[in-house]
C-alpha positions as CSV (number, residue, x, y, z in Angstrom):
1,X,90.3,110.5,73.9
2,X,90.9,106.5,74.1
3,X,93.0,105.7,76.6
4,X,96.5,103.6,74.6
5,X,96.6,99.9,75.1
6,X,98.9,99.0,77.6
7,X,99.1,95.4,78.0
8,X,102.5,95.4,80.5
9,X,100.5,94.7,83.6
10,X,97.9,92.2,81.9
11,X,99.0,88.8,83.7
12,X,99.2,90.6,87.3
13,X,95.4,91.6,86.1
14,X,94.6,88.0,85.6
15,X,96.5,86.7,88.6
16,X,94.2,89.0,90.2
17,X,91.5,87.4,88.7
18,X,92.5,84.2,89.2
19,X,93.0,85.1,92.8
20,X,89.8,86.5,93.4
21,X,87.4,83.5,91.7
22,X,89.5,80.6,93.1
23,X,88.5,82.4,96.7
24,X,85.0,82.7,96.2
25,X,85.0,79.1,94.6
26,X,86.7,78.2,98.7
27,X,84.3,80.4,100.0
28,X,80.8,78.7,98.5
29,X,82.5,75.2,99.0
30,X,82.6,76.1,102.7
31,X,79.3,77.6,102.8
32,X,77.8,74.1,101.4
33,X,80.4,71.8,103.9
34,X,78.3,74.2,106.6
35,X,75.1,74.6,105.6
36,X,73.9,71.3,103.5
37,X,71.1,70.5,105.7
38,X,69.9,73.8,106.1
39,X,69.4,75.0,102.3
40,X,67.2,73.7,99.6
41,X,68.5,71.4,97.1
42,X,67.7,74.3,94.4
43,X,70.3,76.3,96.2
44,X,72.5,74.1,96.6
45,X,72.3,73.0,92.7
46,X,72.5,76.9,92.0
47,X,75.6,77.2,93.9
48,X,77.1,73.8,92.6
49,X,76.7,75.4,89.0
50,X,78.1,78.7,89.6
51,X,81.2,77.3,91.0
52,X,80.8,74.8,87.8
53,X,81.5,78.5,86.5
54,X,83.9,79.8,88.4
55,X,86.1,76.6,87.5
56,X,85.6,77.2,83.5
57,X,86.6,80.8,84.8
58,X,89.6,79.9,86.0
59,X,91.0,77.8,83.5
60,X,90.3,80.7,80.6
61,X,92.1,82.8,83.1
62,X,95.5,80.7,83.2
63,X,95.1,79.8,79.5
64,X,94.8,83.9,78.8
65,X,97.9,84.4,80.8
66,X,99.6,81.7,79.6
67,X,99.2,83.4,76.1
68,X,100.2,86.8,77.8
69,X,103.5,85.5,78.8
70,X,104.3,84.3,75.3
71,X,103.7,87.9,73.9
């Protein structure tokens, strides 16, 4: 049986979210401010584009609950 859609607690969901991305976003900057000299430049442009991600992520994320507190 399918579980009802309950939408009530969807922005504390995204908050979370938000929450969760912007501290791994910290968390790689911090691990490049560190470790520059010591990785690759492949590496580095690998982490560079996932936190490229993580910022795209995070703006879908306010936008969605932006649109969550309208409903």
């Amino acid at each position: 049986m399918a579980k009802p859609d309950n939408r009530a607690d969807n922005q504390a969901h995204l908050q979370e979210h938000i929450d969760h991305t912007l501290a791994n976003l910290r968390e790689a900057e911090d691990y490049l401010d560190e470790h520059a000299r010591e990785i690759t430049t492949e590496e580095k442009q690998r982490i560079e584009a996932k936190n490229d991600r993580r910022q795209e992520s995070i703006k879908s994320f306010i936008a969605e609950k932006k649109d969550e507190a309208q409903q």
